[in-house]
C-alpha positions, 0 to 999 in steps of 0.5 A: 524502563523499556515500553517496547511492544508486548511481544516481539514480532519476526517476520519472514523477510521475503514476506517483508521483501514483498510488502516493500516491494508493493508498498514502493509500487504505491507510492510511486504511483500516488507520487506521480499523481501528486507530482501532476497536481503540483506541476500544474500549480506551478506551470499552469495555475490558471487550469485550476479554475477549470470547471471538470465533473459536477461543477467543481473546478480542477483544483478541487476534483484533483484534491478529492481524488488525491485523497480518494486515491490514498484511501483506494490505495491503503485499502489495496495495499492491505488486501494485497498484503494480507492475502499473501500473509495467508499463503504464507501462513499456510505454506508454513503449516504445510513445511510444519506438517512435513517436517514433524511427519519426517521425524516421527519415522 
């Protein structure tokens, strides 16, 4: 017995294409971020005790904003992404109302 999803989902592959493309942005974006962190660990651990914003040292304030940045960047990633899921939705209504105005002559 097959548990798939309970409707099947199609995408428009430039809608899929889009969100690739942004999502690949992202994670090379965090990915250099976090390239940094570790760089920094193996090059130059001493840093890492470094004191930089409120008391806290570098190991830790790099950590917090590694998770801040993830959660910064989920939070774009779905806005970005849905915005252009409304244009595309849209844009599907537009074709749809043009289209049925053809055949109807």
């Amino acid at each position: 017995m097959e548990h798939g999803p309970a409707v099947e989902y199609q995408e428009e592959t430039a809608l899929s294409d889009y969100k690739t493309k942004i999502g690949l942005r992202f994670f090379a974006i965090y990915g250099a971020a976090f390239v940094g962190f570790v760089l920094i660990n193996t090059f130059a651990p001493q840093l890492m005790k470094v004191k930089v914003l409120l008391g806290l040292n570098l190991a830790v304030s790099y950590g917090f904003g590694l998770i801040l940045l993830a959660i910064i960047m989920g939070l774009a990633y779905n806005a970005v992404c849905t915005k252009k899921e409304h244009e595309y939705e849209i844009l599907a209504k537009q074709a749809e109302a043009t289209s049925s105005k053809g055949a109807g002559k």
